[in-house]
C-alpha positions, 0 to 999 in steps of 0.5 A: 771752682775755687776762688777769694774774691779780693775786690770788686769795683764799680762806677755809675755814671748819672745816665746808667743809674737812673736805670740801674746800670753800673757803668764799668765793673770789675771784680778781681780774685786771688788764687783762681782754680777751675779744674786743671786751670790755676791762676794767681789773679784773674780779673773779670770786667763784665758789661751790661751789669745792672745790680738788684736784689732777687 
């Protein structure tokens, strides 16, 4: 997998924070390549992210 990660965009809404939980993520890439599968832009919006280290 090969990729350049362009952007990442994320909102916390008051409630999700004190939790830790982002509201909406998104992270966009350039130049996506997975085995046989290439694509210029791909963009990824996960849910239940909840950011920490470790």
């Amino acid at each position: 997998m090969a990729f350049f990660l362009s952007s990442i965009d994320a909102q916390f809404d008051p409630v999700g924070s004190t939790v830790g939980q982002a509201g909406r993520v998104r992270l966009t890439a350039e130049n996506f390549e997975y085995a046989e599968l290439r694509a210029e832009q791909v963009c990824i919006e996960p849910r239940n992210v909840y950011p920490g280290s470790g």
